[in-house]
C-alpha positions in Angstrom: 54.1 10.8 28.6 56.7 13.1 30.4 55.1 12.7 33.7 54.7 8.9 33.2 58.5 8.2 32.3 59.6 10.0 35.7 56.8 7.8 37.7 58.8 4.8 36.2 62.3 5.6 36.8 61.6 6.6 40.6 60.4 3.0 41.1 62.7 1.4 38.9 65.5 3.7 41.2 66.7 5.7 38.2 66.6 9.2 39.2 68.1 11.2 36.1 68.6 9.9 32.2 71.6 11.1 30.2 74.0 10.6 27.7 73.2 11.6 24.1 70.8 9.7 21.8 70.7 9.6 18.3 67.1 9.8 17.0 67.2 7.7 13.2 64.8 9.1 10.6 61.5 6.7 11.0 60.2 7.7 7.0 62.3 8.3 4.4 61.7 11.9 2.9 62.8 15.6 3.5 63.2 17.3 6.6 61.1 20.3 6.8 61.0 23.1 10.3 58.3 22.0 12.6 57.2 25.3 12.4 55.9 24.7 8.7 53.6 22.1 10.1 50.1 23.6 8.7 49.0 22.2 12.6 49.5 24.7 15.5 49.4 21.7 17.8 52.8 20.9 15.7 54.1 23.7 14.5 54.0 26.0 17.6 55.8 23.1 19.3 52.7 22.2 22.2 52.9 18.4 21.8 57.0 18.7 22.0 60.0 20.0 19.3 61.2 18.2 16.7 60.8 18.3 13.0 58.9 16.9 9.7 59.8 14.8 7.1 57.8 14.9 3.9 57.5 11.4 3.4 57.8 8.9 0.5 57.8 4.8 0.8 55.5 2.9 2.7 57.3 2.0 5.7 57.1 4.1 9.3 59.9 2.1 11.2 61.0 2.7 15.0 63.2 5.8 15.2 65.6 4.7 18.3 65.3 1.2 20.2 62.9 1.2 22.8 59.0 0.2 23.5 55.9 1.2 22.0 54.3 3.2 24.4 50.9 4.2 22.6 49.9 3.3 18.5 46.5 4.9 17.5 43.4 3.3 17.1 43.6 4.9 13.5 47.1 3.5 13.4 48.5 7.1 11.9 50.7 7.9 15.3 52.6 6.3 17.9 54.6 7.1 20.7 58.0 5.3 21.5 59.8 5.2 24.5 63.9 4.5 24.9 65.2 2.6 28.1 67.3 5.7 29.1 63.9 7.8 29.2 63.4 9.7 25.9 59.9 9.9 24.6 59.6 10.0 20.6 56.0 10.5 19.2 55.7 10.4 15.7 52.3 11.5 13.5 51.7 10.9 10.2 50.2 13.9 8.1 47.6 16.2 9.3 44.3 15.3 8.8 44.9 12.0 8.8 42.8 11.0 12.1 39.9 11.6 10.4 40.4 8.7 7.9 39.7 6.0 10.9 42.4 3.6 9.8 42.4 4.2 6.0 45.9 3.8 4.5 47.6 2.2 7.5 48.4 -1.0 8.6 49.5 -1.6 12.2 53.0 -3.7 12.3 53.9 -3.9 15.9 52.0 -3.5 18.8 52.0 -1.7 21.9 54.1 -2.7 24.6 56.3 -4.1 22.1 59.8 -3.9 22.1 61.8 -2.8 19.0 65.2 -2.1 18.1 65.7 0.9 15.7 64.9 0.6 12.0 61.7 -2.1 12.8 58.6 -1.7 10.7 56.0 -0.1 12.8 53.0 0.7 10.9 52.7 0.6 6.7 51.2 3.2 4.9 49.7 3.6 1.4 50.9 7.4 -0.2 49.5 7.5 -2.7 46.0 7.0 -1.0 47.0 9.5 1.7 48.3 12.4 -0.9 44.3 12.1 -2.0 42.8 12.1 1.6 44.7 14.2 3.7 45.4 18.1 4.6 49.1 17.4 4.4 51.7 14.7 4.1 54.4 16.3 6.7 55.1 13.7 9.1 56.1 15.3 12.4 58.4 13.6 14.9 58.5 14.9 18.1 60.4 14.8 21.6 57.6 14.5 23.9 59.7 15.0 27.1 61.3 18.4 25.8 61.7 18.9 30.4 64.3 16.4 30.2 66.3 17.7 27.2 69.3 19.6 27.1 70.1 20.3 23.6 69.0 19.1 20.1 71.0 19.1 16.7 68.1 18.9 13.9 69.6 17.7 11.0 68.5 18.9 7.3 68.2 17.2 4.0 66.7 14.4 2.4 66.6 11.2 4.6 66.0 7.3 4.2 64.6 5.8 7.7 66.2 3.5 9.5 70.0 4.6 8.0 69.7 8.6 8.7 69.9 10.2 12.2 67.6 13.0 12.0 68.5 14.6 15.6 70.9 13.9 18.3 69.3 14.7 21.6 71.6 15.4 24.4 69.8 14.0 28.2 
């Protein structure tokens, strides 16, 4: 995604994002460390840093305002791009590819611009707490080369009304 994002602000003339960006929760639930993610693709920080949230509701809403870059066949992930260049991907549980679809519902669509707090995909817990390795939900910056700093917040968290990191470009 990184190397995409830079393509389009060369063309677009934009040379350098900045400014901080606050990053809202996009599930309600706890914050948990990335590095408790039972996934070393997560949890050893390969796909980007972030955190988890161990979710509860039903709802996986847009995290910042931007456009969907990528949702999932299997509608568990999506990325999520703002216009001053940060990339946000956010996966649902672990082991939840394998379920092709089962449990989600796709409410927006790539391409599709959001504003923070809009529904993105639905989800049915308690069918997922049966099915799947784990519930941690990680969110992720998936341009880490274009980050300066990052204040992780901790707690419990409702999405769409909790920042759950501040990322400074």
């Amino acid at each position: 995604m990184g190397f995409l994002s830079r393509i389009r602000r060369l063309i677009s003339g934009q040379t350098e994002i900045s400014g901080v960006i606050n990053v809202y929760a996009p599930v309600s639930g706890k914050v948990v460390a990335i590095e408790k993610v039972p996934d070393p693709v997560f949890s050893e920080k390969i796909v980007g840093d972030g955190l988890a949230i161990e979710p509860k509701g039903q709802l996986i809403k847009a995290p910042i305002d931007g456009r969907i870059g990528k949702i999932f066949e299997t509608n568990h992930a999506f990325s999520i791009e703002s216009n001053e260049g940060l990339e946000i991907f956010v996966h649902f549980g672990i082991g939840t590819v394998e379920l092709r679809g089962n449990g989600f519902k796709r409410l927006a669509e790539e391409g599709q611009e959001v504003k923070m707090g809009d529904p993105v995909l639905e989800f049915d817990l308690g069918y997922l707490k049966q099915h799947t390795d784990s519930l941690l939900t990680p969110v992720l910056i998936a341009n880490m080369e274009d980050i300066q700093e990052i204040d992780k917040k901790q707690g419990q968290l409702e999405a769409g009304k909790d920042v759950i990191f501040a990322v400074k470009l």
